[in-house]
Structure formats: C-alpha cells, structure tokens
C-alpha positions as a Markdown table, in Angstrom:
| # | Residue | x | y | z |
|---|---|---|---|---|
| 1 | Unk | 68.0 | 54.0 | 46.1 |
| 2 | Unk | 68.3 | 50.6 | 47.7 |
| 3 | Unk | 69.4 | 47.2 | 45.9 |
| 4 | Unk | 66.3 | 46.2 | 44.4 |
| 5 | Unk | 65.0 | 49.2 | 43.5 |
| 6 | Unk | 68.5 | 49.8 | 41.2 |
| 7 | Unk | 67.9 | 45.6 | 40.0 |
| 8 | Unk | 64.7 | 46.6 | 39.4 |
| 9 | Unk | 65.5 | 49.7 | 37.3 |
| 10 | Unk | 67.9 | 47.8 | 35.6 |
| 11 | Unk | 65.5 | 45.1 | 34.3 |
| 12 | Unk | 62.4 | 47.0 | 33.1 |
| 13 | Unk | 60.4 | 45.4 | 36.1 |
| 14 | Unk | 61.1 | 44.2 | 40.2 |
| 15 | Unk | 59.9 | 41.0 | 39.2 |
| 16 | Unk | 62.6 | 38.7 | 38.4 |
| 17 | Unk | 65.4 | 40.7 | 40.7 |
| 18 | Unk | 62.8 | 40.3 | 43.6 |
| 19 | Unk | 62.0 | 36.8 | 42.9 |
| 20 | Unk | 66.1 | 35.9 | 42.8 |
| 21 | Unk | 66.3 | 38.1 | 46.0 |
| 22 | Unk | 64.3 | 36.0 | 47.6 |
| 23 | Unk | 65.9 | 33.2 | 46.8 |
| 24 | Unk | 69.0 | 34.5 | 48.0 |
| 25 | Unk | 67.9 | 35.9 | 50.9 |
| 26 | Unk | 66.3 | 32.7 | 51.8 |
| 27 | Unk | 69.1 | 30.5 | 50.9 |
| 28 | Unk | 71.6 | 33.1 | 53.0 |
| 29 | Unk | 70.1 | 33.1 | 56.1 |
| 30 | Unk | 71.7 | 30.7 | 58.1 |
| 31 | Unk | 75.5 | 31.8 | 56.4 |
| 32 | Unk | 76.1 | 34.6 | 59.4 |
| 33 | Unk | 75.0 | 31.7 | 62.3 |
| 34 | Unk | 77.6 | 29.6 | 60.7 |
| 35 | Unk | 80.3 | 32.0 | 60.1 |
| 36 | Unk | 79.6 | 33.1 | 64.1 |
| 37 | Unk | 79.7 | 29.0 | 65.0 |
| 38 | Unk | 83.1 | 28.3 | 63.1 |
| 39 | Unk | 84.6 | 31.5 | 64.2 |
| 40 | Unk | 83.4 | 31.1 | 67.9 |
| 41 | Unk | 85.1 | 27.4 | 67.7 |
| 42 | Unk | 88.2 | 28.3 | 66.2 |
| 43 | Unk | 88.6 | 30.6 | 68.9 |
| 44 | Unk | 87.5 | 28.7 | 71.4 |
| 45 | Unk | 90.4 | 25.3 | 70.2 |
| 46 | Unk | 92.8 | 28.5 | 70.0 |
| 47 | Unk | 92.2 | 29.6 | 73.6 |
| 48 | Unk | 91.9 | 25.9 | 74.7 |
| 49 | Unk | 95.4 | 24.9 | 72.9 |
| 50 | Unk | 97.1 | 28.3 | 74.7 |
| 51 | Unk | 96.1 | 27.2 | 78.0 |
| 52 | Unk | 97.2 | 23.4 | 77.8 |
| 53 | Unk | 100.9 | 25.1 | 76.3 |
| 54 | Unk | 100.9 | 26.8 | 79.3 |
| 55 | Unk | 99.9 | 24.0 | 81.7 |
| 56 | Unk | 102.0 | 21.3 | 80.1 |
| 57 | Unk | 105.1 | 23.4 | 79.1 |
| 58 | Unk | 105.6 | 26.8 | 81.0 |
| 59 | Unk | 104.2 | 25.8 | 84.7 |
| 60 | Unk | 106.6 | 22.2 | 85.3 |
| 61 | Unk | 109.7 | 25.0 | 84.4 |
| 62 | Unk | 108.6 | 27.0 | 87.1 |
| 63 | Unk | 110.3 | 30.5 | 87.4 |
| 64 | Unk | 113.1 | 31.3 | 84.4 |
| 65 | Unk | 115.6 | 34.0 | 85.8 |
C-alpha cells in the first residue's frame, strides 16, 4: 500500500490527501536540484581551499626530512 492510498484510507476519501500531495510534490520538486547545487559547491570551495593550502603552504617548504 503506497502513501496515498494509506492518506487516503485514513481520511474516508483520496481527495484532500491527493490534492495536498500535489501541492507538495509540486512545491518539492526543485529541493533535490538544490541540495545537489549546494552540496556540489561546498565541495567544490572544499577541494579549491585544499589545493591553494597545498600551493601556498606545503610546496615553498619543499621536502621535510
């Protein structure tokens, strides 16, 4: 039994849990895009940070040892 089928049961009728599904599906649809874009750029600064530690502090050292 999916989701709206068990709203469904639960109110009597499919009408009002459909009609708020809808609604929710319509105003979720661009949350997994998002998530994807702020996860992709916080990744992306992350990576981009590493690499200017590594250019601007490890490589003038030079070899340790």
């Amino acid at each position: 039994m999916n989701l709206r089928a068990r709203e469904g049961a639960a109110e009597g009728t499919g009408l009002v849990a459909d009609a708020s599904n809808t609604l929710a599906d319509v105003s979720l649809a661009d949350v997994p895009r998002g998530a994807f874009a702020l996860a992709g750029a916080a990744v992306g600064l992350l990576l981009l940070s590493w690499l200017l530690v590594y250019a601007l502090i490890f490589l003038p050292r030079g070899a340790v040892g």
